[in-house]
N, C-alpha and C positions, 0 to 999 in steps of 0.2 A: 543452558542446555537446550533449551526449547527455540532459540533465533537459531543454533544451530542446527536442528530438525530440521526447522522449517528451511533453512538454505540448503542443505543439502538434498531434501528430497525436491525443495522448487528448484532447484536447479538442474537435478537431474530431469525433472518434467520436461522444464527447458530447451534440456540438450536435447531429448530426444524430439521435441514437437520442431525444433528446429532441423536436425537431421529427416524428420519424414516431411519438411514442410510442409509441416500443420500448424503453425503457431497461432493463425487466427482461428483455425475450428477449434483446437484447444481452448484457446481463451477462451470461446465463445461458450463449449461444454462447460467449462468453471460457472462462469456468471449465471448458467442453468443451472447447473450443483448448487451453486451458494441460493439460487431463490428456493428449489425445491426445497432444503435445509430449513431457508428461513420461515415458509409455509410451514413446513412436517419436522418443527423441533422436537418432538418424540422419536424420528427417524434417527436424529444425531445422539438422544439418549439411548437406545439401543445400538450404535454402534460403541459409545462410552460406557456399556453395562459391563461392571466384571464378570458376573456370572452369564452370560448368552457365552456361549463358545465362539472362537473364532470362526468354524465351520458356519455355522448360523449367522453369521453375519455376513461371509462369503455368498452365501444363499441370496440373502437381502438384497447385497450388490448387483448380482447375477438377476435377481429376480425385478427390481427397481431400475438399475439402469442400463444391462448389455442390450438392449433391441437401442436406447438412446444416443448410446454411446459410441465414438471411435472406440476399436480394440485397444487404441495406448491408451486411454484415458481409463476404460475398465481394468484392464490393469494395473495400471498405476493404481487405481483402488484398492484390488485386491490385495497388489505388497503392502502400501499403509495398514490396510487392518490387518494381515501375515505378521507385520512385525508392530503391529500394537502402536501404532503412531495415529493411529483417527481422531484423539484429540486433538491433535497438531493440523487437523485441515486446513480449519481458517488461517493460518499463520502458512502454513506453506503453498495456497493459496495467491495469499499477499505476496509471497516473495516473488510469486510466478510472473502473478500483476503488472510486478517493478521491473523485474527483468522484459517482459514484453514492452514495458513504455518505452526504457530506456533501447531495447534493441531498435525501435520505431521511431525513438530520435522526438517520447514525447514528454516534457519535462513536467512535474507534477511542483506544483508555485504554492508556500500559505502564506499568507498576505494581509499582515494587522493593520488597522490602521485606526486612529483615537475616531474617526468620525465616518456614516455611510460614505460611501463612494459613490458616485454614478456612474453610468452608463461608460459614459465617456472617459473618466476616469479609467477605467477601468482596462477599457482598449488601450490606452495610453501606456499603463502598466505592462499590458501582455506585448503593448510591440516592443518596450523596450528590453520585455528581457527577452524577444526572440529576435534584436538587433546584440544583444551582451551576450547568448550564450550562443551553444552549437544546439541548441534544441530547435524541431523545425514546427515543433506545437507546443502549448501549454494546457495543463490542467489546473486551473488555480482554484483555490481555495480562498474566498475571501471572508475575516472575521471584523469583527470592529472591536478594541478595549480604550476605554475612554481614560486609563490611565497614563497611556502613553502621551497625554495632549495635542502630539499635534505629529507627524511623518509616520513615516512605516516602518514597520519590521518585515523583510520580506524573508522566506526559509525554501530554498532548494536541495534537497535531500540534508548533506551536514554542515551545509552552507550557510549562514547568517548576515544578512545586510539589514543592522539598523542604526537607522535616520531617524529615529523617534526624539521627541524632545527630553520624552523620559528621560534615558541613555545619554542624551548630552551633557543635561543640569547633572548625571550622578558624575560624568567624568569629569563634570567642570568641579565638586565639589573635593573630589578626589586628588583634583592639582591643588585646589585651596588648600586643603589640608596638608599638603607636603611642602606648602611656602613654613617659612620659620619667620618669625618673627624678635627682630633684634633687640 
């Protein structure tokens, strides 16, 4: 229920930041929402309070961010707490995010690998998957698990390329075990 919140109202943010072509000052008010947020996490409990009335939390909004804000973005506020969705920020947030990368053509990469990377490596990675996809940037994520011993896991939204040795040795033992023996 809640990915579906979140996509439906980030979406609808979306369409509209897109129709007023504002998709970069939108964005840009989020990433200001989400610090003000992370600063003044009592602000986000008072908008999660059952008992503060909805009125009172309109107040808030109006009082907190209409001189900051674009009028779609104060709005857009106002319906989320109108219809009791303010817990669902962060996540419909996120989907705003995704839809912005992807409208912008920029791919978001996480990228295991058993051992550091360098520098260079690293470059090597990102040209090649902006030579493999239609992406024209990347945002990679680089982690290291030393379980995998030795290539990568790379993950593009529900996409999966692993070249780990981990994954090789399970699939190789996985044919052993379906040889029979006479």
């Amino acid at each position: 229920m809640a990915k579906l919140i979140a996509k439906t109202y980030g979406e609808a943010l979306f369409e509209t930041a897109l129709e007023k072509e504002k998709v970069d000052e939108i964005y840009e008010e989020i990433l200001g929402i989400q610090k003000i947020f992370s600063e003044n996490p009592e602000l986000m409990k008072l908008f999660n309070h059952p008992n503060i009335m909805k009125e009172e939390k309109l107040q808030v909004v109006e009082a907190v961010f209409a001189d900051r804000l674009s009028p779609e973005m104060t709005g857009f506020l106002r319906i989320v707490i109108e219809k009791g969705r303010q817990s669902e920020l962060d996540s419909i947030f996120a989907w705003f995010t995704v839809r912005v990368k992807e409208y912008k053509k920029i791919g978001i990469a996480y990228v295991t690998s058993a051992s550091e990377l360098s520098d260079r490596q690293k470059e090597q990675i990102e040209k090649r998957l902006l030579t493999t996809t239609a992406y024209e940037a990347f945002e990679i994520h680089f982690s290291m698990d030393e379980k995998l011993i030795g290539g990568l896991v790379i993950r593009i939204g529900d996409r999966v390329v692993d070249s780990s040795i981990k994954s090789r040795l399970y699939e190789m033992k996985k044919d052993l075990m379906k040889i029979q023996l006479n």
